[in-house]
C-alpha positions in Angstrom: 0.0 0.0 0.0 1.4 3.5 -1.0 2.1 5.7 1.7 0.2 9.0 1.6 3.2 11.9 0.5 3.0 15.1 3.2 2.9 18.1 1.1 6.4 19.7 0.2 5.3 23.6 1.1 6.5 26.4 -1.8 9.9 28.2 -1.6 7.9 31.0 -0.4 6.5 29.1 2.3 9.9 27.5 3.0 10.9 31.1 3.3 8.2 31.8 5.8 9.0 29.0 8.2 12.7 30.2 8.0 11.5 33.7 8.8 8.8 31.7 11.5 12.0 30.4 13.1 13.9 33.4 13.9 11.0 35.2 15.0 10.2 32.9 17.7 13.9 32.4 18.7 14.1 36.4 18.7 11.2 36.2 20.7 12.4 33.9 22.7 15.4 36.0 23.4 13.3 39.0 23.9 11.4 37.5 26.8 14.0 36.4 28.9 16.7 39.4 27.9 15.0 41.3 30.4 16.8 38.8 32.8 20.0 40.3 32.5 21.2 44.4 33.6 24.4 43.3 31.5 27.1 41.4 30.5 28.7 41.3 33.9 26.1 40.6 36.1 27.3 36.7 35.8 30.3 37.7 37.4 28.2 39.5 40.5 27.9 37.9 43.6 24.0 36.4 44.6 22.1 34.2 42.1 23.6 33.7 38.2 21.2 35.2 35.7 19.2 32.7 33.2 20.2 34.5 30.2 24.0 36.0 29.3 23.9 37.4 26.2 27.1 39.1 24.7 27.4 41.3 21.9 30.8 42.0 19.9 32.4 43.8 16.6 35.4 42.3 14.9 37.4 44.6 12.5 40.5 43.3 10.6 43.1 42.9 7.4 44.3 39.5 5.7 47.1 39.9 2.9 47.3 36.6 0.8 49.7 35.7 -1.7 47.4 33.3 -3.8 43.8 34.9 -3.4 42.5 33.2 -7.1 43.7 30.0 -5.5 45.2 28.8 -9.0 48.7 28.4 -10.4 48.5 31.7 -11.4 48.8 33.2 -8.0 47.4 36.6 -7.8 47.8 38.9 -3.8 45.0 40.0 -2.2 43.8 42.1 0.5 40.9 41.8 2.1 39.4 44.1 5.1 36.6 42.5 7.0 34.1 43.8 9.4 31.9 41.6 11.6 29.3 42.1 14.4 27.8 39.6 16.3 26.1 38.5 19.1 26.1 35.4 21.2 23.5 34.5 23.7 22.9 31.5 25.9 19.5 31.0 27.9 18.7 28.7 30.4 14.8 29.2 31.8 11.8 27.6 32.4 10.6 28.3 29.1 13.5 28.0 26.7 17.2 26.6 26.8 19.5 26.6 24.3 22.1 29.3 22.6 22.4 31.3 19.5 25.6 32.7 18.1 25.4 35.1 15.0 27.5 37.6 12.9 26.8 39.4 9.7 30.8 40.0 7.9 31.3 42.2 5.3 34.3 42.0 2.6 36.2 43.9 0.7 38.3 42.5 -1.9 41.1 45.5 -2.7 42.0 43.1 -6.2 39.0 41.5 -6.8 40.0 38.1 -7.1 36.5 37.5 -5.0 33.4 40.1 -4.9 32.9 42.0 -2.6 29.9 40.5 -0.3 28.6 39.8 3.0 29.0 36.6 4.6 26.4 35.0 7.3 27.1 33.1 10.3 24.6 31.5 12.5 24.9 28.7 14.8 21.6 27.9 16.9 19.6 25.1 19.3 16.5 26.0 21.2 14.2 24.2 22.9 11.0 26.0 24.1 8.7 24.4 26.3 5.8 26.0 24.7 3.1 24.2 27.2 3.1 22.6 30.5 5.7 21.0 30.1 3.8 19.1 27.7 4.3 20.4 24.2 7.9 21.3 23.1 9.7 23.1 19.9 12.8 22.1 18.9 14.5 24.8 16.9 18.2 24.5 15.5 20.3 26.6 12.5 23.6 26.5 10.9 24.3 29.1 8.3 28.4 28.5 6.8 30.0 28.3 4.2 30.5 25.0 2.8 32.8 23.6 0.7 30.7 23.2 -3.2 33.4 19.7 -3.9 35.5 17.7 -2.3 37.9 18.1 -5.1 37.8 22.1 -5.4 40.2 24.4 -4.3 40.6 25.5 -0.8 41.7 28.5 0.8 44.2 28.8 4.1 42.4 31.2 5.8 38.4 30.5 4.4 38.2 33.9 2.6 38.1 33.4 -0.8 34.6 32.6 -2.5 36.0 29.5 -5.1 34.2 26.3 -4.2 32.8 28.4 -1.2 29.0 28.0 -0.8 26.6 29.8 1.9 24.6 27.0 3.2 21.3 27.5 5.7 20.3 24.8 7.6 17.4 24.5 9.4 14.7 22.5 11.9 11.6 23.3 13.1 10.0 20.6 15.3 6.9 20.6 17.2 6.4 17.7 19.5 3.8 16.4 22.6 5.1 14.4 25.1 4.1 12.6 28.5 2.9 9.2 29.6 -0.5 7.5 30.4 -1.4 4.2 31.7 1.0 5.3 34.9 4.2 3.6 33.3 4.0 4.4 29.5 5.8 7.4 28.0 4.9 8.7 24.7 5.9 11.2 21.8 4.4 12.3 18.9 6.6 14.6 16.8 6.3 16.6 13.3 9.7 17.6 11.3 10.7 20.1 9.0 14.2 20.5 7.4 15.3 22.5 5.0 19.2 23.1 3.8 19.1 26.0 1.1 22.5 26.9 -1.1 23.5 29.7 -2.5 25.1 27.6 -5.5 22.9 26.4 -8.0 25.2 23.6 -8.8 23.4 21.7 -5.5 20.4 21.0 -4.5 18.5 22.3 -1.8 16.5 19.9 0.1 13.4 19.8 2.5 12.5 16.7 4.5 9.6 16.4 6.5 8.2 13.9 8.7 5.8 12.2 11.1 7.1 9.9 14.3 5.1 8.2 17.1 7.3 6.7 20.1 5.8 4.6 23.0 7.7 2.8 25.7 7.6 1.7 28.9 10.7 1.2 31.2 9.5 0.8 35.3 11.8 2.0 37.7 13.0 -1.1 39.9 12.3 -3.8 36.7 14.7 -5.3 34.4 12.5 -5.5 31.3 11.0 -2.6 29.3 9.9 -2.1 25.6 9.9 0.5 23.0 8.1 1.3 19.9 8.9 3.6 17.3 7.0 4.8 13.9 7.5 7.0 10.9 7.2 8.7 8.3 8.3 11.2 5.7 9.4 12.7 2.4 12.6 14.4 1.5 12.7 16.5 -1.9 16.3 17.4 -3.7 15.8 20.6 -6.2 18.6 18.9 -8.4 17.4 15.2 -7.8 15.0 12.3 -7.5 12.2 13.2 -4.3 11.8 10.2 -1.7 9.1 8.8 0.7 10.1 6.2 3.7 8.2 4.7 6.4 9.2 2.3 9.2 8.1 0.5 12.2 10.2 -0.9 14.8 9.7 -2.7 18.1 12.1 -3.6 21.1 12.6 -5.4 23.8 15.0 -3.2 26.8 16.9 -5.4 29.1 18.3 -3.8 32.2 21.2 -6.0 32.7 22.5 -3.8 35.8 22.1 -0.2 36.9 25.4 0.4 34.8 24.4 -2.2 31.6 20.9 -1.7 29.4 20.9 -3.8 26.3 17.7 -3.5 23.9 17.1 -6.2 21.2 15.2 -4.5 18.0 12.8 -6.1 15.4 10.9 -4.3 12.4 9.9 -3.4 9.1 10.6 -0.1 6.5 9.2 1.2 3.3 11.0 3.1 0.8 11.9 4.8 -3.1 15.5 5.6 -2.1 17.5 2.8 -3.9 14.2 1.6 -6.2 12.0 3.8 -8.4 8.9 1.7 -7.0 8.8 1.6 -2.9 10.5 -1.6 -1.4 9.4 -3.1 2.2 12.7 -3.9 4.7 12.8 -6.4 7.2 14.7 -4.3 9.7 16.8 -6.3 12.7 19.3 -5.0 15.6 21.0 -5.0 18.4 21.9 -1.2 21.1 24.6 -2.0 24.1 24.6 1.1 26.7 27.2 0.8 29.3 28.1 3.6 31.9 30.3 2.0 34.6 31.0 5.7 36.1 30.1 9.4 35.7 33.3 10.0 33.1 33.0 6.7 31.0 30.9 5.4 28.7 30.1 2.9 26.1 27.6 2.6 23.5 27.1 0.1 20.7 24.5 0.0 18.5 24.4 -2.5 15.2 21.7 -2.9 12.7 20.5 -4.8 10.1 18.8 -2.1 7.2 17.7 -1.5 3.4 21.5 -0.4 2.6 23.2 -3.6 4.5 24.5 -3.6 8.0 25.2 0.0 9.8 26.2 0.8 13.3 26.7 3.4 15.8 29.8 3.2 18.0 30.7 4.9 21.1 34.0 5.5 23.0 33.7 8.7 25.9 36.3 8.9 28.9 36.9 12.1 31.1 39.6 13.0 33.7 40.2 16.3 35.5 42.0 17.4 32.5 41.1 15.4 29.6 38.8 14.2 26.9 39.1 11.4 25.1 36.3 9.8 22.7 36.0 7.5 19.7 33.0 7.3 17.3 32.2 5.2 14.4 29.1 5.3 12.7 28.2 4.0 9.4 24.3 5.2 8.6 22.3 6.9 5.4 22.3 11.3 5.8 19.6 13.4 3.9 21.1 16.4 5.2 23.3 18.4 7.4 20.6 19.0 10.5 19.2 15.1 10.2 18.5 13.5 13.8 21.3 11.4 14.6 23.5 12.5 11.3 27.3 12.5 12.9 29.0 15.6 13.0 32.4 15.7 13.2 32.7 18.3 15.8 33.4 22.0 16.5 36.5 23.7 19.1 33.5 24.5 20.9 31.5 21.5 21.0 34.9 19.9 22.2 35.5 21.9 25.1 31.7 22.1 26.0 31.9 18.5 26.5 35.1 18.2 28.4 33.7 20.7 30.6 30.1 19.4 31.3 31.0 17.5 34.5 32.9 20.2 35.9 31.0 23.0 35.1 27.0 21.7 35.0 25.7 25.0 34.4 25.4 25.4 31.0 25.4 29.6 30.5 28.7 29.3 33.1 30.4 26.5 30.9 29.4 28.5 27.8 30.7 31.8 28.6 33.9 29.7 30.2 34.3 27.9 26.9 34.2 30.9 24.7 36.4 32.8 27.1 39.1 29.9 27.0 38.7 29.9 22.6 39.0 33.4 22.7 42.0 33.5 24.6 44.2 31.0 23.4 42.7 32.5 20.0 41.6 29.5 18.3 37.9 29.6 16.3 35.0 28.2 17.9 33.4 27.2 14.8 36.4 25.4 13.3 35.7 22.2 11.8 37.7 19.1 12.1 37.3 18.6 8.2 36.1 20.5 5.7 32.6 18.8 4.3 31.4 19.2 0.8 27.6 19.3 -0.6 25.6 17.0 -1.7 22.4 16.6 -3.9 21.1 13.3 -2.5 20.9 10.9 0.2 24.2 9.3 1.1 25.2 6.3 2.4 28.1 7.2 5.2 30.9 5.9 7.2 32.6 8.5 9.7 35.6 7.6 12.1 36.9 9.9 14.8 39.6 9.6 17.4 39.4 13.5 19.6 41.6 14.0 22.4 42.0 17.1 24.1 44.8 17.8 27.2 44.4 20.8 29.4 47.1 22.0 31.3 47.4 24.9 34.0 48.4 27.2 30.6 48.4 25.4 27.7 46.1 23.0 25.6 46.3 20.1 23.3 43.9 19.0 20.6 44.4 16.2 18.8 42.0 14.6 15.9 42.0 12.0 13.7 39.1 11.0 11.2 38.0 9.3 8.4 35.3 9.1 6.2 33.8 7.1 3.8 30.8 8.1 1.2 28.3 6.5 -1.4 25.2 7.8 -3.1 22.4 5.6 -2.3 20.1 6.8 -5.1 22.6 5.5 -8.5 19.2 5.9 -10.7 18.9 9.8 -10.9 22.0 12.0 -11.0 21.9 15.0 -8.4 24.5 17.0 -10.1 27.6 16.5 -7.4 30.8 14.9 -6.6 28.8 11.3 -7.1 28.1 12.1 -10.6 31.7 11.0 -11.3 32.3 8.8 -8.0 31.0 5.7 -6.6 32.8 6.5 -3.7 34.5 9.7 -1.9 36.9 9.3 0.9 38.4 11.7 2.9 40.8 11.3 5.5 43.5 13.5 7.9 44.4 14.7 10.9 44.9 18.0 13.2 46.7 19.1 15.8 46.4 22.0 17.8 48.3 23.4 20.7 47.8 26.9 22.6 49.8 28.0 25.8 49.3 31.3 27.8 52.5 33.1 27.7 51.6 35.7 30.2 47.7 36.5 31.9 47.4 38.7 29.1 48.7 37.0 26.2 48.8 33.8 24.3 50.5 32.0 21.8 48.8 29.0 19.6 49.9 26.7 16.2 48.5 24.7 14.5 48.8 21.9 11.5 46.2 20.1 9.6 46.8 17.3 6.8 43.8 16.4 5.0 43.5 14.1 1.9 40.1 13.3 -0.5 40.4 10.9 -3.2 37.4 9.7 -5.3 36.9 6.4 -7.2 37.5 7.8 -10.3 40.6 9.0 -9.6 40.0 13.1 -8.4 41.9 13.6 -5.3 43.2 16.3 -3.4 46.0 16.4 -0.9 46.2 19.5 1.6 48.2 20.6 4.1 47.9 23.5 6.4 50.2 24.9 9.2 49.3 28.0 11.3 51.2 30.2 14.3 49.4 33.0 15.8 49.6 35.5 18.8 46.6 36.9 20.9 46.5 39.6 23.6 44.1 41.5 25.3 43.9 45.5 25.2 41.8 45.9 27.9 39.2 43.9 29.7 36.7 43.7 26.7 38.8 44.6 24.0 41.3 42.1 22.2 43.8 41.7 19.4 45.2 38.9 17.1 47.3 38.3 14.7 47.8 34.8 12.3 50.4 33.7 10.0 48.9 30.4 7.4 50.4 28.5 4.8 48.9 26.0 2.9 49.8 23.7 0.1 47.7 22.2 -2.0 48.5 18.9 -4.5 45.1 17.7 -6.2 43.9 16.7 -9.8 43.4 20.4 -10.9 47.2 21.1 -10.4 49.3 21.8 -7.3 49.6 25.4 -5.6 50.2 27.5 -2.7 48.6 30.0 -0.4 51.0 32.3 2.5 48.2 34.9 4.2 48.8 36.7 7.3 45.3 38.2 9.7 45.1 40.6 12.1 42.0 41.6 14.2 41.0 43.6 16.6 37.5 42.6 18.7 35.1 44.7 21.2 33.0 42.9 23.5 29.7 45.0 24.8 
């Protein structure tokens, strides 16, 4: 029987919920800003305030010797002016943070126009009623990488194979239990991921889930059950429907060990132009044996062949380590469970959850600590490219980060391994010419506090992607950089790159050298 499609809404209305979402995450902000006299009042003695919100305006110069990023190396200069404003929020009502700056660019050569760059990073969640019904909201506006094989820029300024991408979820949900020991969740879902590039699709995925389960305090059997369904829709590719049902069986081995045994049945066009039903089998292992470690393993038995979802996290005082491997299909960027392969802040945000619990203290701490030892929160571990369908994914991480009393360590190594599920349509990307894309490196980053005003940090990054057909691309990146502060809000850096660059559309090299100067309000 053909599942029912939900309706794909109109750019314009696509538009409007985009618009819809930063309205009610403004408003959000707006009623709990009231919260906070300023900036400093978390410092204050008495009770911490439920909001800190932090506004800031970044002026500064970068001189590159290969701004065309060809052969042909042409300089550039290129002044920069960015405001922004970061906010965390922690009330009844809503939780969550939004960082966002608006940068404009001049281009003194024009080797890229001059334009205005967007950056937004953003999780909500509003508890709308009763602690009943629940939004989730979440955006990521960056600049992405258009191909794998594409050139790439030291220092991120240049527009080739540069992309804005906007990312977002809106997700309405109820929640509570009935029967005394039955929880339950019924959930909608909207996604959308817009580029500025027409050479990718922009996609929209909605869907519909039901979960039920019941787990007793005090027993050692539970169950679960989960249903969905949606409809994703590529602008350059084929549109697809799924559906799936799933039951388990929850095992509480110990207090420590909970092991749930999974059975079911999905429904989809993703691989097939005519919908194909799935037997669906698996198999989650959840072990915490204390506060700082823990272990998760999660296999399963699916449409594409086997996937999995590993899990490696151990804490000290001053360290983080973790392991993931997870092999799994991704529709887009903002996709429940999609791996991401990590942020400076989220890596510090989670070395720090134990010790600091409070999460508006642990996120001003955090960004404090980044800003100091002057390396960018929003860094990536690897630079990801766009896509125009659903992928079949493999991503391994090894993260480790080492705090001293003044310096810190970061270490990461990854690799990833992708396939386009959908081999009938073409999208129009990377998989038009590749069965296969792998990318694979590692970075290392190290920061020390030379005095309590001033720090020193370095940096070097060796990344490699190389594509069934043969396209490949072989970087390597290697950055110094001092930062200092002027006076308690003000600060300045400066940042010397190189980069060199060995890949199928020749071999060249970048040298560029930053400095900026940033106000905190």
């Amino acid at each position: 029987m053909k599942t029912r499609r939900i309706p794909v809404p109109s750019a314009l209305a696509q538009r409007s919920a985009v618009f819809a979402l930063g309205a009610l995450a403004a408003a959000a902000l707006g009623t709990v800003a009231h919260a906070q006299d300023s900036v400093d009042s978390a410092d204050a003695p008495g009770p911490k305030p439920s909001v800190w919100i932090e506004r800031r305006v970044t002026v500064g110069q970068t001189l590159s010797t290969n701004g065309n990023l060809s052969t042909n190396a042409r300089s550039e200069q290129t002044t920069e002016v960015t405001p922004g404003i970061r906010a965390v929020f922690n009330t009844p009502s809503v939780q969550g943070f939004i960082d966002y700056s608006l940068s404009a660019l001049y281009y003194a050569q024009g080797t890229s126009g001059n334009q205005f760059r967007n950056s937004l990073n953003a999780n909500a969640k509003v508890n709308a009623w009763d602690n009943r019904a629940f939004i989730d909201l979440s955006g990521v506006v960056s600049n992405q990488a258009i191909s794998a094989f594409g050139p790439q820029s030291v220092n991120g300024r240049s527009d080739t194979n540069q992309s804005e991408t906007a990312s977002f979820r809106f997700s309405p949900y109820l929640r509570g239990s009935f029967a005394g020991d039955t929880d339950y969740e019924l959930r909608y879902s909207l996604q959308t991921a817009d580029t500025d590039t027409a050479a990718r699709s922009d996609i929209t995925d909605q869907s519909v889930s039901m979960r039920l389960g019941s787990r007793p305090a005090g027993q050692t059997l539970g169950w679960s059950f989960n249903a969905s369904s949606g409809a994703t829709d590529y602008s350059r590719g084929r549109d697809t429907e799924s559906s799936s049902a799933q039951g388990g069986l929850i095992v509480a081995v110990s207090p420590q060990l909970q092991v749930t045994l999974l059975a079911g049945v999905e429904s989809n066009d993703i691989i097939t132009l005519q919908k194909q039903s799935y037997n669906t089998a698996g198999i989650n292992v959840d072990w915490r044996p204390s506060q700082n470690t823990r272990v998760f393993v999660g296999l399963e038995d699916r449409y594409f062949g086997n996937g999995h979802n590993i899990t490696l996290e151990h804490r000290t005082g001053r360290t983080l380590w973790s392991y993931t491997d997870s092999k799994g299909v991704a529709n887009n960027p903002l996709q429940e469970g999609a791996v991401s392969l990590g942020t400076n802040f989220d890596f510090f945000d989670q070395q720090y959850q134990q010790l600091i619990p409070d999460p508006i203290l642990r996120a001003r701490f955090v960004n404090d600590l980044l800003q100091f030892y002057n390396l960018p929160a929003d860094a990536l571990a690897v630079q990801n490219f766009l896509s125009s369908s659903a992928t079949l994914d493999r991503v391994q991480r090894l993260s480790v980060a080492l705090s001293g009393i003044r310096s810190v360590w970061t270490l990461s190594v990854y690799r990833s391994d992708s396939s386009r599920l959908d081999t009938i349509v073409s999208g129009g990307d990377d998989f038009d010419f590749n069965t296969d894309i792998e990318q694979q490196g590692w970075s290392l980053n190290y920061a020390h506090r030379m005095t309590p005003l001033t720090s020193f940090n370095a940096g070097l990054t060796n990344q490699k992607s190389t594509g069934s057909s043969g396209l490949n691309l072989r970087s390597t990146t290697a950055s110094v950089g001092l930062g200092t502060r002027l006076s308690r809000r003000t600060s300045a850096s400066v940042q010397l790159q190189r980069g060199n660059y060995n890949g199928s559309s020749g071999s060249y090299n970048d040298t560029a050298i930053s400095g900026f100067i940033t106000h905190r309000f």
